[in-house]
C-alpha positions in Angstrom: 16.7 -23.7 14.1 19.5 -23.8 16.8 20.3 -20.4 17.9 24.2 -22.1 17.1 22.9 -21.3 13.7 21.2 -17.9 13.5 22.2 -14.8 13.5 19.9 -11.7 15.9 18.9 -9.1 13.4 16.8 -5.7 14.4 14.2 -4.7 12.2 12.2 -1.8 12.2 8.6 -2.6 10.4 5.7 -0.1 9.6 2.8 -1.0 12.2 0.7 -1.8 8.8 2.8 -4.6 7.5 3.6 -6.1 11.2 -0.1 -6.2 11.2 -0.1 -8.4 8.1 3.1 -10.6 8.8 1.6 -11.4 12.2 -1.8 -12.1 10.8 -0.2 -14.7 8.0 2.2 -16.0 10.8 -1.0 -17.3 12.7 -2.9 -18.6 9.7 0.4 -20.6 8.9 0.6 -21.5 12.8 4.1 -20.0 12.7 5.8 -17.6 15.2 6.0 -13.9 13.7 10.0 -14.8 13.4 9.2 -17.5 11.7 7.2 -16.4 8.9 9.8 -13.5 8.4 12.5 -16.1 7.9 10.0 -18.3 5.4 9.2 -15.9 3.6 12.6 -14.4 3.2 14.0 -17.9 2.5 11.0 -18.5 0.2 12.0 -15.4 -2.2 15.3 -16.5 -3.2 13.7 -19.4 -4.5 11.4 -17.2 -6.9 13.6 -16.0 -9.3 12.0 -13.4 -11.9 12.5 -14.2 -15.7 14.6 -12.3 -17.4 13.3 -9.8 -20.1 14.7 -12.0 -22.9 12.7 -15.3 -21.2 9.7 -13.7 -21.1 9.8 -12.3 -24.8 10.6 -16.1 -25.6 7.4 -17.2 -23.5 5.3 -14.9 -25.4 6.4 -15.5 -28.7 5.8 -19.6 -27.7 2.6 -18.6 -26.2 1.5 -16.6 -29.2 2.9 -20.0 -31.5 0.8 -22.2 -29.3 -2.2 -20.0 -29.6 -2.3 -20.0 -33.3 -1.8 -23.8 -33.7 -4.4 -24.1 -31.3 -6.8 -21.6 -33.7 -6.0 -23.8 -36.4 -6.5 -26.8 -34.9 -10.6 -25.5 -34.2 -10.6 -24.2 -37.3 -10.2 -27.7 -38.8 -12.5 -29.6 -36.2 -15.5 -26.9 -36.5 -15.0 -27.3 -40.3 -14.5 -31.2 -40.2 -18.3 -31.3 -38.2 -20.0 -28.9 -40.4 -19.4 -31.4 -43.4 
């Protein structure tokens, strides 16, 4: 990142969570900065479903499921016979 290209921000953190950003930042090998920005950047990216998504996921999932059951059903009674 050029410095052209970023903007200085202060930010205050609770000694807790700099604790735990700087601990990730060194498992990553990433400065402290760094890993702020990636993980920033990284939760626009992660967009939760809306509430009418994830009804439509559970009523597919619940769909799947059953033709699934059915599907065992007909295979454990196909090798009983």
């Amino acid at each position: 990142m050029k410095d052209k290209d970023t903007t200085q921000f202060h930010l205050t953190l609770p000694t807790e969570l700099h604790a735990k950003i700087k601990a990730r930042a060194q498992s990553h090998g990433r400065s402290i900065n760094m890993e702020i920005v990636r993980v920033i950047d990284d939760s626009f990216y992660k967009m939760p479903l809306s509430r009418t998504d994830q009804d439509e996921d559970e009523r597919l999932a619940a769909e799947i499921a059953e033709q699934v059951r059915e599907i065992a059903v007909s295979v454990i009674r196909k090798n009983k016979k």
